[in-house]
C-alpha positions in Angstrom: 73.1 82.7 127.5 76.9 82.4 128.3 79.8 85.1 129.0 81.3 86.7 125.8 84.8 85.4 126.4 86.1 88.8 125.2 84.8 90.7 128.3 87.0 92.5 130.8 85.9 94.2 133.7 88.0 96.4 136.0 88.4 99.6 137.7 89.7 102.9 136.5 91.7 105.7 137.9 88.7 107.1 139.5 87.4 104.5 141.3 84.7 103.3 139.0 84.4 100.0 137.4 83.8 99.7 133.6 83.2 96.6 131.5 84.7 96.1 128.2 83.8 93.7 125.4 86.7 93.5 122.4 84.4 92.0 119.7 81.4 94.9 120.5 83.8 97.3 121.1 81.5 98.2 123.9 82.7 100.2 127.4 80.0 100.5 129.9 80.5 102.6 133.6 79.0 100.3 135.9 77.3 101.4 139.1 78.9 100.4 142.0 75.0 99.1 143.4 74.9 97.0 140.5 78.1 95.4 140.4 77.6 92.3 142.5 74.2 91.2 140.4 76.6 91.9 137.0 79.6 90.1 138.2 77.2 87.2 138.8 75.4 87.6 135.6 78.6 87.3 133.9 79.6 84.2 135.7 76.5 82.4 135.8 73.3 84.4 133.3 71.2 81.4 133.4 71.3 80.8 137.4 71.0 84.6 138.3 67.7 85.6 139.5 66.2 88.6 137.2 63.2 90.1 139.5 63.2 93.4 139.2 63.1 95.7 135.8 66.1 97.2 136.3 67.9 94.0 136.7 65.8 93.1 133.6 66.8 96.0 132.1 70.9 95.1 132.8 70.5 91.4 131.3 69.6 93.5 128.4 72.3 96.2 128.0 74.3 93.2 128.6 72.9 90.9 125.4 72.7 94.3 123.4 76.6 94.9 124.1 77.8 91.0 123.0 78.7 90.8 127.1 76.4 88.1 127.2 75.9 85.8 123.9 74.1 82.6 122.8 75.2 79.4 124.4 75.5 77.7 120.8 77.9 80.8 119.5 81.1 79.7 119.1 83.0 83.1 119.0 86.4 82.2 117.5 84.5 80.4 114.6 82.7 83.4 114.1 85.6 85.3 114.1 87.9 82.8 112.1 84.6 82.5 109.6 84.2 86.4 108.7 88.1 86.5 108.6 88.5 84.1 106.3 85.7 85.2 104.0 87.1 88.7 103.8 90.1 87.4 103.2 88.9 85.2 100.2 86.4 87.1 98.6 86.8 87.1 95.0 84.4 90.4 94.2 87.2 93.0 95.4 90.1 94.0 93.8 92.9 96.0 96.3 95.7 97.4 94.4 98.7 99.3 96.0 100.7 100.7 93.0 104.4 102.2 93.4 104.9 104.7 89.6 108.3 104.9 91.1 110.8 104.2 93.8 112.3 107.9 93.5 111.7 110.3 96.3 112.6 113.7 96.8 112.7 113.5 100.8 116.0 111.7 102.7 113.7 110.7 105.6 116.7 109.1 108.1 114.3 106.1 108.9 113.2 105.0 105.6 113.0 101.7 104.6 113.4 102.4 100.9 116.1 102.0 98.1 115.5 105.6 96.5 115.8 103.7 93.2 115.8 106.9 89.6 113.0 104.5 88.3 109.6 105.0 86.7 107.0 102.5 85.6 107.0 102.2 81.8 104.4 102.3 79.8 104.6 98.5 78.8 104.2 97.7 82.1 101.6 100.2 82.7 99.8 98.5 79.2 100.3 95.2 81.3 98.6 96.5 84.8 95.4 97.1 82.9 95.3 94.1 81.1 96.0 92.0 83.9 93.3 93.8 85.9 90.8 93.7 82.5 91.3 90.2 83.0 89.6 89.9 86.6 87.1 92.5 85.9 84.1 90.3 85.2 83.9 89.0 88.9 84.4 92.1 90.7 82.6 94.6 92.4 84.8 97.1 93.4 88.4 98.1 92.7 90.1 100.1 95.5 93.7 102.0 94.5 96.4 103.4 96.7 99.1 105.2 95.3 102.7 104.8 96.7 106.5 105.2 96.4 108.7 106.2 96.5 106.9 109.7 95.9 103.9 109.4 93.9 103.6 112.7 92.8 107.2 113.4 91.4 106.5 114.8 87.8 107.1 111.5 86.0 105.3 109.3 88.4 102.4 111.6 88.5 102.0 111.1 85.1 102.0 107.3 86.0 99.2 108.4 88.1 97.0 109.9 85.2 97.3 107.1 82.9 96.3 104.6 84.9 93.3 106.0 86.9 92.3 106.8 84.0 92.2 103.6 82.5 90.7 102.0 86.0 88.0 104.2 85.9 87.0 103.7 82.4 87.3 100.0 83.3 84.8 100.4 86.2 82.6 102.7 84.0 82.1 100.2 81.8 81.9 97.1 84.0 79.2 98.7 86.4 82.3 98.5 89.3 82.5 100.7 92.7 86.1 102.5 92.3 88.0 104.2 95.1 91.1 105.2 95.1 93.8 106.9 97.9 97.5 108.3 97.8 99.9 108.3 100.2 102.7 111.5 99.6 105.2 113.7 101.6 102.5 116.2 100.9 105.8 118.2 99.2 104.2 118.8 95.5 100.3 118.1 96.8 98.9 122.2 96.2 95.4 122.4 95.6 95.8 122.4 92.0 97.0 118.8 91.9 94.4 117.7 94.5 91.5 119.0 92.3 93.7 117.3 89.4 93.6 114.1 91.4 89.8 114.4 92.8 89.0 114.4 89.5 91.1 110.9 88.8 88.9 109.2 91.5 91.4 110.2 94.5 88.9 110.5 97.7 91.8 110.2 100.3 95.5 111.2 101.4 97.8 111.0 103.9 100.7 112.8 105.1 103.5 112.7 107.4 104.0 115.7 110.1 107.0 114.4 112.5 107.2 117.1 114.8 107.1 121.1 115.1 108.9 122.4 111.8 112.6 122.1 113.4 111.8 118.3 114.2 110.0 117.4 111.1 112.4 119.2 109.0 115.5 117.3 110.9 114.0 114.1 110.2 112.1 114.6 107.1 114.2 116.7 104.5 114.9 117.3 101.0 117.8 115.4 99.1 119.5 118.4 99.3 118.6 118.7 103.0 116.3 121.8 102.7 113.0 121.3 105.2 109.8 120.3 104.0 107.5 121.4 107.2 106.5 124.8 105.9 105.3 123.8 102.8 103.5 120.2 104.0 101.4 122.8 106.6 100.7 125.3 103.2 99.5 122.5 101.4 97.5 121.1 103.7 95.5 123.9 104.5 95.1 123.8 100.6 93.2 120.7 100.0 91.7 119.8 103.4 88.1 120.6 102.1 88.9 118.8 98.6 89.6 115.2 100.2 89.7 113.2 104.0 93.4 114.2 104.6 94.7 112.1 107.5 98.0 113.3 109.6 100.7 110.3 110.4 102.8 111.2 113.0 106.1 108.5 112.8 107.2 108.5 116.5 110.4 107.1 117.9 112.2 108.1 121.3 113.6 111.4 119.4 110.3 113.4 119.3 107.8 111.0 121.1 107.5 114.6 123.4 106.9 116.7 119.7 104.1 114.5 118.9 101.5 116.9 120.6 102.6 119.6 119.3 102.0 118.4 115.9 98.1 117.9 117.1 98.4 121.6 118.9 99.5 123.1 115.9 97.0 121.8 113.7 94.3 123.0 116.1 96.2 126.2 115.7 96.0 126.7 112.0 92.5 125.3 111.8 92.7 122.0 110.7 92.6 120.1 114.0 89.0 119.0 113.6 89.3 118.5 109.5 92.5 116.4 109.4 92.7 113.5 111.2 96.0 112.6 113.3 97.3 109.6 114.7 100.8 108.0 115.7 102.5 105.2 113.5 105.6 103.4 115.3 108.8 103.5 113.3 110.5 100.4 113.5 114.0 99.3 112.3 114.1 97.2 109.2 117.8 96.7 108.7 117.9 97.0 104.9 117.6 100.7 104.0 116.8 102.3 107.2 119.6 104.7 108.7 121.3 103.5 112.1 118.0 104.5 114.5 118.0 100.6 115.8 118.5 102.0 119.0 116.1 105.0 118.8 113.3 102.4 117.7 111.0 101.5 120.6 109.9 98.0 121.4 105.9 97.5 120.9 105.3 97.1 124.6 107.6 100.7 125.4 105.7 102.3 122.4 102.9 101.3 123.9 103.3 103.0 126.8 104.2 106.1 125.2 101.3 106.3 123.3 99.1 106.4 126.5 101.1 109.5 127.6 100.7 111.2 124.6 97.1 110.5 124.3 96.2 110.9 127.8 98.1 114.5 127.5 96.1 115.3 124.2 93.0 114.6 126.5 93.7 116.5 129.1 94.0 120.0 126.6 91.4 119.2 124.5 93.2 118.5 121.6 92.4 116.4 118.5 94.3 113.0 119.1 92.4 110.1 120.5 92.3 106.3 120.2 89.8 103.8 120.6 90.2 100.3 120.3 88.1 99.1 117.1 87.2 95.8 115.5 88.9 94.1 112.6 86.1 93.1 110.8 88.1 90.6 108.4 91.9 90.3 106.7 94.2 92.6 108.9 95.6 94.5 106.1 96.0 93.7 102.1 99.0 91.9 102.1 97.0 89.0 103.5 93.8 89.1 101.3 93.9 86.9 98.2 92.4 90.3 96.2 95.7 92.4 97.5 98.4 93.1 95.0 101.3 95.4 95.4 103.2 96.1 92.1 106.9 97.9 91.7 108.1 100.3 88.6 109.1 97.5 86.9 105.7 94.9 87.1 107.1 92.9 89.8 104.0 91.8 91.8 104.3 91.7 95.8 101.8 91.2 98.9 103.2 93.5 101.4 104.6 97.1 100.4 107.3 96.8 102.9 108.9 93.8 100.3 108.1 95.9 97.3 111.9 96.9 95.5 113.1 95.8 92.1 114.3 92.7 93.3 112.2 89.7 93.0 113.1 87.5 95.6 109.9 88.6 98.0 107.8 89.0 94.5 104.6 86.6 93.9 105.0 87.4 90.0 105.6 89.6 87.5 103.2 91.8 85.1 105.6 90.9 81.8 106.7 87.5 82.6 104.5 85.4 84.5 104.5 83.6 88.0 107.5 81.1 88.5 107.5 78.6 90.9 109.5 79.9 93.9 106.7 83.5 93.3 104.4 80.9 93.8 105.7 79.5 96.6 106.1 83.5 98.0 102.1 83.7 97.5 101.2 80.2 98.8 103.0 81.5 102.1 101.1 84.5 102.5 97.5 83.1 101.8 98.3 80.5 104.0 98.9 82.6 107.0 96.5 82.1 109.4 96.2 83.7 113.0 94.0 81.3 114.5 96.6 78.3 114.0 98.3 80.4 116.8 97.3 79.1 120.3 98.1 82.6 122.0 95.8 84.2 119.6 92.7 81.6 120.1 93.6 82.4 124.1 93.5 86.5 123.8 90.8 88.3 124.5 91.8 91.2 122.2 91.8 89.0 119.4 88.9 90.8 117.8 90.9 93.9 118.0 94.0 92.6 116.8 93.8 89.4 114.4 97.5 88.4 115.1 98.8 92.0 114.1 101.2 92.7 111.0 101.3 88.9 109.2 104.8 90.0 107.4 106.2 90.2 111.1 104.3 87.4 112.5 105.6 85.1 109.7 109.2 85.6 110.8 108.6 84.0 114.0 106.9 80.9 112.9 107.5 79.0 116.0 105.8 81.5 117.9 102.9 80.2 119.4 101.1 83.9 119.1 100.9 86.2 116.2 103.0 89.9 116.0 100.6 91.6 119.4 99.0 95.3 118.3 99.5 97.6 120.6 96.2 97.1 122.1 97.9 94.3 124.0 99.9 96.8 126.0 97.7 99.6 126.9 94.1 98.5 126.2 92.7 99.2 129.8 94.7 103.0 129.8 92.9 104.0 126.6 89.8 102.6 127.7 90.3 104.7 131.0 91.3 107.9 129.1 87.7 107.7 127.0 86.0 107.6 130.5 87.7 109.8 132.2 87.8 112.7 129.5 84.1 111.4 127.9 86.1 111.3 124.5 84.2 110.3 120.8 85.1 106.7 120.3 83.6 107.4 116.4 86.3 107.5 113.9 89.5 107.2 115.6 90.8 103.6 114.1 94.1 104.2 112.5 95.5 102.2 109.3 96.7 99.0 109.8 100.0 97.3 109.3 102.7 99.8 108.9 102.2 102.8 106.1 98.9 101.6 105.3 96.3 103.8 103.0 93.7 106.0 104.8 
């Protein structure tokens, strides 16, 4: 046996020491009697005398928890080998579809043209053919719906077409089909959640930005009415119909509102039935209002996500993190199954390219693939994290992958990927589940960005 090289030990807050593997996920509280014959069996397992059972009995917990692995285990290629077989599979199908650009929220950090456009119906003819055409190698075909606002009136209807058509498809084809929406939660009553249950919809997510005089400052109307009154209404609607997950978008304005988002929630009843986490806004330069300076840096969001969570520990409420493992391609955009299409068929890999012009585009549903789309996917399937030195080097690496591949692309000469957060503030979270004997079950938020439930 040899040392995981994803272990790290060291002491919390309180005095005790606690040992934490990254590929495992594991956290054990170590006795301070037993932390001399650990340290040693972490150095040196083969040399370290084993003569009692409860030394015995540690070697084990240490094998069981990937502390300790095989000497012929070479963890990176294990890592690099279920990566890269995720990544590649050929039986899975991942579609994020945008019916429109439109949106009836003026959110001030948007990233988004707020483009009057709906997908037509040759182009929605041209989307089921094109998945028809894959359908006899698949397995599954997994859906999220996106915008723009998915559930404006025309693009709802966008919606309803096409799910149905997918799930015919999978109907016939013997196929798994799943499908998810993210929405402003605006037009989402119950009646159109039963409307979308029954289109194959299983999970949503929502934005909550703050108490209602935050949220509705940041997240408005068009006409600059607020939207928190009627997100909360609806949300107490449908939270038994579907998994309903809570985003919180923090930046330095209402990093301090962000619990009482999770307070209120408890309030109303919905603490323990809609999930919540926090979601970094960053400054994209294209259609993002002038918040470059409210935007904090990943290492300072870091931080502040500590506090918050640490806080939410301390009064019971329902906001926690725990590290988890990637268990293959970080997010769609780099899975060779993981398609993004606009209104008007242009195909994408990442939803943060998607607009109506092609120049980030892979191809298009009506005309083809021309060489520089091509050249647009070659780039992205090429993206590898493990070509990065300070990735191979990390021991979160499991946890992390080289973070979002859009942003780690745009530093090619970097000689590490674009770090998660876990980078920052993976010892303080690990403290905060000792300390407050938190859940680690079910706490992993979506990856890269806006990502689906």
């Amino acid at each position: 046996m040899k040392p995981s090289r994803f272990n790290r030990l060291f002491q919390a807050g309180d005095g005790v020491w606690l040992l934490f593997n990254s590929r495992s996920t594991a956290l054990a509280e170590l006795e301070e009697a037993d932390l001399e014959f650990i340290r040693s069996m972490l150095a040196h397992p083969e040399s370290t005398v084993c003569d009692t059972p409860e030394k015995m009995a540690i070697r084990e917990g240490l094998i069981d928890g990937r502390y300790l692995v095989e000497d012929a285990e070479d963890e990176i290629a294990t890592i690099k080998s279920q990566t890269m077989r995720d990544r590649f599979r050929t039986d899975s199908l991942s579609l994020t579809i945008a019916p429109t650009l439109d949106c009836n929220f003026r959110c001030d950090y948007c990233y988004e043209e707020h483009l009057r456009v709906t997908m037509s119906r040759a182009v929605q003819q041209a989307l089921v053919e094109w998945v028809t055409r894959r359908v006899e190698v698949l397995g599954e075909i997994n859906v999220c719906w996106y915008g723009g606002e998915p559930l404006l009136p025309r693009a709802s209807k966008v919606v309803e077409n096409l799910s149905r058509e997918f799930l015919a498809l999978a109907d016939k084809h013997g196929l798994s089909y799943s499908a998810q929406i993210v929405t402003n939660g605006y037009l989402l009553d119950r009646k159109m959640m039963e409307s979308l249950v029954a289109l194959g919809v299983g999970s949503v997510q929502i934005t909550l930005d703050g108490p209602p005089e935050m949220h509705d400052q940041r997240r408005h109307l068009a006409g600059g009415q607020g939207t928190f009154s009627r997100i909360i209404s609806n949300l107490e609607e449908i939270v038994d119909l579907a998994a309903c997950q809570v985003r919180v978008n923090v930046d330095q304005r209402n990093s301090s509102s962000a619990l009482d988002v999770a307070r209120l929630l408890e309030e109303r009843g919905l603490g323990r039935k809609a999930r919540i986490y926090l979601a970094q806004v960053t400054y994209d330069g294209a259609a993002c209002g002038n918040i470059q300076e409210l935007c904090y840096s990943s290492g300072n969001f870091a931080q502040t996500e500590v506090e918050i969570y640490r806080e939410a520990a301390r009064q019971g409420l329902p906001l926690k993190r725990y590290p988890s493992e990637i268990p293959g391609a970080f997010c769609t955009a780099d899975r060779a199954g993981g398609y993004v299409f606009a209104p008007n068929g242009l195909i994408f890999k990442c939803w943060h390219e998607v607009t109506m012009n092609p120049e980030a585009s892979i191809g298009h549903l009506l005309d083809g693939q021309l060489p520089f789309q091509k050249a647009n996917e070659d780039r992205w399937l090429a993206w590898d994290t493990f070509d990065k030195s300070g990735c191979r080097s990390c021991d979160v690496l499991p946890l992390c992958h080289g973070g979002c591949p859009l942003e780690a692309m745009q530093h090619p000469d970097s000689d590490r990927g674009a770090c998660e957060h876990f980078k920052f503030h993976l010892e303080p979270l690990l403290e905060i589940r000792h300390l407050y004997r938190l859940p680690t079950a079910g706490t992993a938020p979506p990856r890269g960005g806006m990502n689906c439930p």
